[in-house]
TORDOKOL-728985 format. One record per residue (C-alpha): residue in one letter; chain; x, y, z. Coordinates in pm, 1 decimal, padded with zeros to 6 digits, always signed. Example, Ala and Ser with C-alpha at 12.3 -4.5 7.8 and 13.67 -1.06 7.14 Angstrom:
<rs>
<"A"; "A"; <+01230.0; -00450.0; +00780.0>>
<"S"; "A"; <+01367.0; -00106.0; +00714.0>>
</rs>
This chain:
<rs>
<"X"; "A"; <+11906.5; +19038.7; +15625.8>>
<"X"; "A"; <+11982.5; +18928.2; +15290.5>>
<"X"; "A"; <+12201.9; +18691.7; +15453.2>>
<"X"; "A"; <+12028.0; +18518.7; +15712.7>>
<"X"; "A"; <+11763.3; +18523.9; +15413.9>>
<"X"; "A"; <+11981.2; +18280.8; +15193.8>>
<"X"; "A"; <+12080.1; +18049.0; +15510.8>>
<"X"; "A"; <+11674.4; +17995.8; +15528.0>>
<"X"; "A"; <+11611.7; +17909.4; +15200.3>>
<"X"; "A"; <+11919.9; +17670.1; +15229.7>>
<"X"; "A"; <+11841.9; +17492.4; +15535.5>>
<"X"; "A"; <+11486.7; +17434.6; +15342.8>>
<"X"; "A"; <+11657.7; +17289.2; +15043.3>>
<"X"; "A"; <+11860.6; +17035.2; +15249.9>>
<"X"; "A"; <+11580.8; +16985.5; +15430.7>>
<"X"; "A"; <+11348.3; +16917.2; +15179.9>>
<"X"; "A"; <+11620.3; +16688.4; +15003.2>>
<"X"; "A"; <+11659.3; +16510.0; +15314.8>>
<"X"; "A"; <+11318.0; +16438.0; +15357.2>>
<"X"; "A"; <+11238.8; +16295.1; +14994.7>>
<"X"; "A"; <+11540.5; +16072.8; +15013.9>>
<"X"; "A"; <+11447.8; +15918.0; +15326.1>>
<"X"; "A"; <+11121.2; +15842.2; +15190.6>>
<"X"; "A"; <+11189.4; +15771.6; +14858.3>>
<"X"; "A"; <+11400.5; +15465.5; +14963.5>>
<"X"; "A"; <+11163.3; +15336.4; +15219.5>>
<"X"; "A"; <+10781.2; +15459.2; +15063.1>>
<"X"; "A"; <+10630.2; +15253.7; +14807.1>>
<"X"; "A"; <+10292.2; +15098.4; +14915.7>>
<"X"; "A"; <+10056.7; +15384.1; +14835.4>>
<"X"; "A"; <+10110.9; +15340.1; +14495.9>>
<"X"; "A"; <+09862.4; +15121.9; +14332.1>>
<"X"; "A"; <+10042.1; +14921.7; +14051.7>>
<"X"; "A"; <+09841.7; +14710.8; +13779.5>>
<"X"; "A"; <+09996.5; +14505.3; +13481.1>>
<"X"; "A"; <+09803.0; +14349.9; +13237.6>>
<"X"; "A"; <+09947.8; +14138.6; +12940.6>>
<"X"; "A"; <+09796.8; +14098.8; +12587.3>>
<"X"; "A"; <+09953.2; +13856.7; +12322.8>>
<"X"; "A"; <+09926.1; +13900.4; +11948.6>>
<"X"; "A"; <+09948.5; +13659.4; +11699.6>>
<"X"; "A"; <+10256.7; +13399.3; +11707.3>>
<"X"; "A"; <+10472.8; +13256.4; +11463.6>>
<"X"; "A"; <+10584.9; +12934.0; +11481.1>>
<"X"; "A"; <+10981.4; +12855.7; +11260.1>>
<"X"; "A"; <+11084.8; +12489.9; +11202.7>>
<"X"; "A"; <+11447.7; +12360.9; +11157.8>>
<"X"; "A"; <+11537.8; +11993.0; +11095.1>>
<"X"; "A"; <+11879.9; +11909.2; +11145.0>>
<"X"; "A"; <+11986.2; +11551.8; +11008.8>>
<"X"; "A"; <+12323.7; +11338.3; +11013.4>>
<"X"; "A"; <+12446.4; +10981.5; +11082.6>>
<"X"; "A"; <+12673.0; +10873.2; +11371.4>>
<"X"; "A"; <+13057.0; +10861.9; +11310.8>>
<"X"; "A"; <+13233.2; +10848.2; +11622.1>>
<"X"; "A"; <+13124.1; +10765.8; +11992.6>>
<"X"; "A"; <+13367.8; +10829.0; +12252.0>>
<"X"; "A"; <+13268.9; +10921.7; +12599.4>>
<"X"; "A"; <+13002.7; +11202.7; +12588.0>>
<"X"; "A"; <+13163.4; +11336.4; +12280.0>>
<"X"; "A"; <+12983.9; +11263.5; +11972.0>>
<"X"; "A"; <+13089.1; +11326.6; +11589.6>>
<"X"; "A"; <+12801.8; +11377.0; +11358.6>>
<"X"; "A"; <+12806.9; +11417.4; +10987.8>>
<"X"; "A"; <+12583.1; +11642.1; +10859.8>>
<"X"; "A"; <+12345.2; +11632.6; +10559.9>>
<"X"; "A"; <+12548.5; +11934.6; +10369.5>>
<"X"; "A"; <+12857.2; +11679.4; +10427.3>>
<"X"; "A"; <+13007.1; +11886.1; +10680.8>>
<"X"; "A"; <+13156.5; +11769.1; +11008.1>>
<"X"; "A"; <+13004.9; +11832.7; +11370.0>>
<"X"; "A"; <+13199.3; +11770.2; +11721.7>>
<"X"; "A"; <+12949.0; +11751.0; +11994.3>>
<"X"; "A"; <+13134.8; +11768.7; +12369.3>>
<"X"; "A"; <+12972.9; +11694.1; +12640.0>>
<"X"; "A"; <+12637.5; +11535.0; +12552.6>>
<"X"; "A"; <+12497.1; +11548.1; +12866.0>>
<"X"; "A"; <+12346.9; +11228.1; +13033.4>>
<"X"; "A"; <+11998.6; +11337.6; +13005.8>>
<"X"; "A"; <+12015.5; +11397.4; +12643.5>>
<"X"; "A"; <+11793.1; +11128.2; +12475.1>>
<"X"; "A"; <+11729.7; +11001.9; +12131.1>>
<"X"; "A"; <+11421.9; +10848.7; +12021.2>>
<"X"; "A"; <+11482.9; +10538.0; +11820.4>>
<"X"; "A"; <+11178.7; +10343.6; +11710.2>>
<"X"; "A"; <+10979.7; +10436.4; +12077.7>>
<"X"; "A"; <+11263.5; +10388.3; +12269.5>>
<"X"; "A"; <+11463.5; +10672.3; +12423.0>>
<"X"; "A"; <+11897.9; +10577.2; +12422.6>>
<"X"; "A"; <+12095.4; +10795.6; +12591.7>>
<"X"; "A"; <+12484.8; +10888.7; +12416.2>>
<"X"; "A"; <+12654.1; +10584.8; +12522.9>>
<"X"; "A"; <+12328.9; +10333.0; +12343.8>>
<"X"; "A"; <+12447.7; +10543.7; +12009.3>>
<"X"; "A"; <+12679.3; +10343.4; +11729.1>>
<"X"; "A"; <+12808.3; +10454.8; +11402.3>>
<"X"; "A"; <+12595.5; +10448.5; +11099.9>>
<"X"; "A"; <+12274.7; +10554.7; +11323.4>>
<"X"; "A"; <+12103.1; +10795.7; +11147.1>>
<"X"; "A"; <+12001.1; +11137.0; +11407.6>>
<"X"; "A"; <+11707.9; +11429.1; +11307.9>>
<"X"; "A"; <+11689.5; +11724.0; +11535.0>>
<"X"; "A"; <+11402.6; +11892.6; +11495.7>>
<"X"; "A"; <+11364.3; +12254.9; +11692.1>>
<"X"; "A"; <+11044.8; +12431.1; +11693.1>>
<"X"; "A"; <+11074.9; +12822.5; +11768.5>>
<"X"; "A"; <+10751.5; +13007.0; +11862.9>>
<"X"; "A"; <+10784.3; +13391.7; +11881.3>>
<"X"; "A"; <+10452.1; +13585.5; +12079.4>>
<"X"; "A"; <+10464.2; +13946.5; +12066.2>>
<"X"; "A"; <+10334.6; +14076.9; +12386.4>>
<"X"; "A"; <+10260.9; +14427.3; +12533.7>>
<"X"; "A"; <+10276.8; +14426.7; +12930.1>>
<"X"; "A"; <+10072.8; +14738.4; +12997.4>>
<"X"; "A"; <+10142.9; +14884.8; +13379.2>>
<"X"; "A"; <+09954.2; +15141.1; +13513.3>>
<"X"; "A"; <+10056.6; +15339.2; +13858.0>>
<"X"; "A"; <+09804.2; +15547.9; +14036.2>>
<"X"; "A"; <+09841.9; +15817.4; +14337.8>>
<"X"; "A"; <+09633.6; +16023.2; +14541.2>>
<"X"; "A"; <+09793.1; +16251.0; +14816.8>>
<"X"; "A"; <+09841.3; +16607.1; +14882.1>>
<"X"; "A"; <+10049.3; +16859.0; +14716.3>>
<"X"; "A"; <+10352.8; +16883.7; +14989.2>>
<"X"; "A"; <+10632.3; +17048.0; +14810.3>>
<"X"; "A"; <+10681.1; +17036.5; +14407.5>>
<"X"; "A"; <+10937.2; +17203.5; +14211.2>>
<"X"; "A"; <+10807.4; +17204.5; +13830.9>>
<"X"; "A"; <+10875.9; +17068.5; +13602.0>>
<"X"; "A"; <+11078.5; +16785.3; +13709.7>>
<"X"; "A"; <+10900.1; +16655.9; +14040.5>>
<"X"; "A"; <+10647.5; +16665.1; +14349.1>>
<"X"; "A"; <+10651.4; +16543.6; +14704.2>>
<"X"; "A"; <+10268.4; +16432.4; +14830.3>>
<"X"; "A"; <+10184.5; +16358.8; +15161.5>>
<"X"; "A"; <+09997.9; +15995.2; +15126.5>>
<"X"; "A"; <+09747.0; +15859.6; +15328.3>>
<"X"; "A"; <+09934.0; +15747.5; +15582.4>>
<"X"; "A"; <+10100.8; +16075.9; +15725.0>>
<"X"; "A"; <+10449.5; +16028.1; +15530.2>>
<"X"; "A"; <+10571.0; +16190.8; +15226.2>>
<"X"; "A"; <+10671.5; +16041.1; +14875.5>>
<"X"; "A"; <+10882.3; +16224.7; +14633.5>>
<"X"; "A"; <+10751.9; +16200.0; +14236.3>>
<"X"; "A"; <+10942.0; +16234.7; +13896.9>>
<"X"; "A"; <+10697.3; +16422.5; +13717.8>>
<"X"; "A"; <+10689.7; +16260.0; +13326.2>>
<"X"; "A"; <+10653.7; +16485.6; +13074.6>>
<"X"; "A"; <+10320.5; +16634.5; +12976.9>>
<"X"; "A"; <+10200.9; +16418.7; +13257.3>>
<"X"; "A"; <+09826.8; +16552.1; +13393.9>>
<"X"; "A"; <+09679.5; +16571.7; +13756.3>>
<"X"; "A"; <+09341.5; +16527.3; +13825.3>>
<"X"; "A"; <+09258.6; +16804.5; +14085.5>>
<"X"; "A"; <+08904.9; +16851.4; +14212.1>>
<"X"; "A"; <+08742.6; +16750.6; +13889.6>>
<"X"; "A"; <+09020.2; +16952.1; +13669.1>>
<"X"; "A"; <+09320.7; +16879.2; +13516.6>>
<"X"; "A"; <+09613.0; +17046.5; +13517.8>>
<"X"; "A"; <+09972.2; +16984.6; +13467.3>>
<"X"; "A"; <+10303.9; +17044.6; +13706.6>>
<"X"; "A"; <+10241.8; +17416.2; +13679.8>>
<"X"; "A"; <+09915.7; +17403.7; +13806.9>>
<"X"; "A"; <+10007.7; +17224.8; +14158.6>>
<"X"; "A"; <+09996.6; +17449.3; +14473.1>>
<"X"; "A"; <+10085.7; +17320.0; +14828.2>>
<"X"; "A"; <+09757.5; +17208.2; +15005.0>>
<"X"; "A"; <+09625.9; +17066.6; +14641.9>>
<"X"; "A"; <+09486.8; +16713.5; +14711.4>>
<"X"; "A"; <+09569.6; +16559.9; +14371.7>>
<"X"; "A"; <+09550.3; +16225.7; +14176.9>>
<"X"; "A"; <+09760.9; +16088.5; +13915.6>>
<"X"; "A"; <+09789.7; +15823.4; +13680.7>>
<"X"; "A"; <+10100.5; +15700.6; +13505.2>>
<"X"; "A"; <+10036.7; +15416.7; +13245.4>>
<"X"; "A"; <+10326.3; +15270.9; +13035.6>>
<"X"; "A"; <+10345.2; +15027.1; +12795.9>>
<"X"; "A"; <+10640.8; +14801.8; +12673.6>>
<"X"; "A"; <+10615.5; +14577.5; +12439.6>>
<"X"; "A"; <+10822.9; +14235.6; +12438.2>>
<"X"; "A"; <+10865.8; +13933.1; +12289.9>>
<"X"; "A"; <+10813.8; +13549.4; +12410.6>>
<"X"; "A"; <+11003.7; +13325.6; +12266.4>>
<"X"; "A"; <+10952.3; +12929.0; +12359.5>>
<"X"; "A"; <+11163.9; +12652.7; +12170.9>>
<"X"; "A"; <+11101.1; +12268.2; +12149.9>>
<"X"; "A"; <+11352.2; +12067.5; +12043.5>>
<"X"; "A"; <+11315.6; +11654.1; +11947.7>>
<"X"; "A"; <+11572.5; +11407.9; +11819.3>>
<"X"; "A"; <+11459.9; +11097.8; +11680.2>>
<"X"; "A"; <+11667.3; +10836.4; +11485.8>>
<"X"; "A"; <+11714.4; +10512.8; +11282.8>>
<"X"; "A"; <+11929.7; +10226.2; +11354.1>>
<"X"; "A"; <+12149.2; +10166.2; +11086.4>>
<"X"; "A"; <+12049.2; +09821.3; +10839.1>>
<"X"; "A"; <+12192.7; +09557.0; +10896.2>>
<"X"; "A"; <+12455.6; +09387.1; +10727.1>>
<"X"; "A"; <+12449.0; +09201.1; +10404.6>>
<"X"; "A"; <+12386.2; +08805.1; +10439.1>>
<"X"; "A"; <+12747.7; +08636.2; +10269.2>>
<"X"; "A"; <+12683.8; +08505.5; +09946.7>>
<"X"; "A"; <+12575.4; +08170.0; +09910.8>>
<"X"; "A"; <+12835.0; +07932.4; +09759.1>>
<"X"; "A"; <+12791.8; +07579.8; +09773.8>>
<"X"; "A"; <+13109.7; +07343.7; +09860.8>>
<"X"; "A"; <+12941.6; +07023.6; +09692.3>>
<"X"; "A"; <+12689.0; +06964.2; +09440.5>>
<"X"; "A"; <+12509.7; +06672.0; +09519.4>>
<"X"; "A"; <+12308.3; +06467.1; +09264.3>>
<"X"; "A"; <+12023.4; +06255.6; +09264.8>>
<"X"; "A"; <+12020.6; +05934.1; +09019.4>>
<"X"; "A"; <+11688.7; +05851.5; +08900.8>>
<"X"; "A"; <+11539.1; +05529.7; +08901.5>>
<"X"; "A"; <+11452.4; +05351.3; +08552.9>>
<"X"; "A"; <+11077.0; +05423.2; +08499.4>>
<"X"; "A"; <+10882.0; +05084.1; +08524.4>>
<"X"; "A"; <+10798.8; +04945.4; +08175.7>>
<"X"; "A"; <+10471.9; +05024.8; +08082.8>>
<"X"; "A"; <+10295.5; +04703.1; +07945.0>>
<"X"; "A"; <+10017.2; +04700.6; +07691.4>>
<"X"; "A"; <+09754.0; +04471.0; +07593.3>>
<"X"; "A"; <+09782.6; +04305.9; +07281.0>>
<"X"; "A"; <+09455.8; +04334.2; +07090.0>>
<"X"; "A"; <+09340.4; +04066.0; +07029.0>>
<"X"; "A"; <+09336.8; +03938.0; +06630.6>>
<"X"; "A"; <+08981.2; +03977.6; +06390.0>>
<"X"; "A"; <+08780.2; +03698.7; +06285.4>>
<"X"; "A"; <+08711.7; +03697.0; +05927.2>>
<"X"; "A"; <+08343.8; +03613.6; +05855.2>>
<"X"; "A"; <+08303.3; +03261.4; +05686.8>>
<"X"; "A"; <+08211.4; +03361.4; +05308.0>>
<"X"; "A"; <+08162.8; +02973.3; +05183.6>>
<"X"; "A"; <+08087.6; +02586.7; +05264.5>>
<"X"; "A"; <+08364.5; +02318.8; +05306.6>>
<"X"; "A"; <+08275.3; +02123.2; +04966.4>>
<"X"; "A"; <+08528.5; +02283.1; +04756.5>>
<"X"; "A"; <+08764.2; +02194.9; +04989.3>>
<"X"; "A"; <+08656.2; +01791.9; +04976.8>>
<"X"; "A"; <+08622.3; +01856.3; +04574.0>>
<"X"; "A"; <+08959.3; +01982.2; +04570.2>>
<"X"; "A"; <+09156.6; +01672.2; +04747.7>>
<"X"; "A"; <+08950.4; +01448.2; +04483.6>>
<"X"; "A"; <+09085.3; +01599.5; +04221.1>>
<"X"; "A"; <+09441.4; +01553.1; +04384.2>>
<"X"; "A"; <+09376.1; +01198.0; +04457.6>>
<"X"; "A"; <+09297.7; +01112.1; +04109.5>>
<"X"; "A"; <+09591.6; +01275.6; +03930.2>>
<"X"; "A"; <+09779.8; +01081.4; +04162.7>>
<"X"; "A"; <+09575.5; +00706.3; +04070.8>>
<"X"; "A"; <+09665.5; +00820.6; +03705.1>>
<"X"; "A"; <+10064.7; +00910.6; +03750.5>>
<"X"; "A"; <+10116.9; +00600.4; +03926.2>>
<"X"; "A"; <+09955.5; +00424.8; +03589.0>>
<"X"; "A"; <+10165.2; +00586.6; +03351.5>>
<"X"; "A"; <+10455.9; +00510.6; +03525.0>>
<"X"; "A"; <+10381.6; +00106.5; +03540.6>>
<"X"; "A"; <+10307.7; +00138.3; +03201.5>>
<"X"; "A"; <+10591.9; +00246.8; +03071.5>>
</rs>
């Protein structure tokens, strides 16, 4: 008796297992899955790279760094693009001396994706702790982990694994929530063409110069001389060769005379 006892019980494990596996793998929809996502503050980290252009060869690119230090780049892809002065150049439009900023901006969200899973079937086998099968709403059976200290909603009360009996019509409602975090980057390169080259220095072969002409002579205009106001009559002047006239009547007398 004891035997045929043990084969029964046996058969009803395999059975039972054989039953939750096959719907296990094939008996989802009557579970009622929402996910909501809520977003907390962000923070937003800035790095600036900056170096100048020493080699060009290919897609490989040779950058030295601001710190002095020395950076291979292989492989610049062809849809890697600099921004010089609005204009986007690609690796091969790059030359030496060019000056290159990268600038990457890193925002970090922290998130919480909350899902909640809901059930409603009847109690069809459980085995407490651990799990339950329900019979859903459409005539086929689901096998349940059963979390811990999770609660079932039966008829208004709420009890927990212990409390299930086969024939209970139950609901249940699992909700868990994992938190995550975004993280977006932006990266731009710009750049500067390098200045251009010194002019040569300015030396002259000849020196060339200019005579001057003779400045024209300036002339001036003589001034001409003062008059000097008439102060007297002409008869001293007649008195005068009178008095000449008659010394000479009287030398020429004293010379005949003698």
């Amino acid at each position: 008796m004891n035997s045929k006892k043990g084969w029964a019980q046996t058969w009803l494990v395999l059975g039972v297992g054989a039953v939750c596996l096959a719907f296990t793998l094939g008996m989802s929809a009557q579970v009622q899955t929402k996910t909501a996502t809520t977003s907390d503050t962000a923070t937003v980290q800035t790095q600036v790279e900056s170096g100048e252009v020493v080699t060009v060869s290919g897609n490989d690119l040779v950058v030295k760094m601001a710190d002095g230090s020395i950076r291979h780049l292989a492989n610049v892809p062809e849809s890697a693009k600099v921004t010089v002065d609005g204009q986007q150049l690609g690796i091969h439009d790059l030359k030496p001396g060019m000056k290159l900023q990268r600038t990457i901006i890193t925002t970090s969200t922290p998130q919480t994706i909350t899902t909640v899973q809901s059930v409603t079937g009847t109690v069809w086998f459980v085995s407490p702790p651990n799990s339950v099968i329900l019979r859903l709403a459409d005539g086929k059976n689901q096998q349940f982990k059963i979390p811990k200290n999770q609660k079932f909603n039966v008829d208004g009360q709420v009890v927990d694994a212990w409390g299930l009996k086969t024939g209970m019509k139950i609901s249940a409602t699992k909700v868990v929530e994992t938190p995550v975090t975004e993280v977006t980057q932006s990266r731009t390169v710009t750049g500067e063409l390098p200045p251009p080259p010194p002019p040569p220095p300015d030396v002259p072969i000849l020196v060339l110069v200019v005579a001057k002409e003779p400045a024209a002579p300036v002339q001036v205009a003589e001034a001409p001389a003062p008059e000097l106001p008439k102060t007297g009559s002409e008869l001293p002047l007649v008195g005068l060769l009178g008095l000449l006239s008659l010394a000479s009547s009287l030398g020429v007398r004293m010379a005949r005379s003698l």
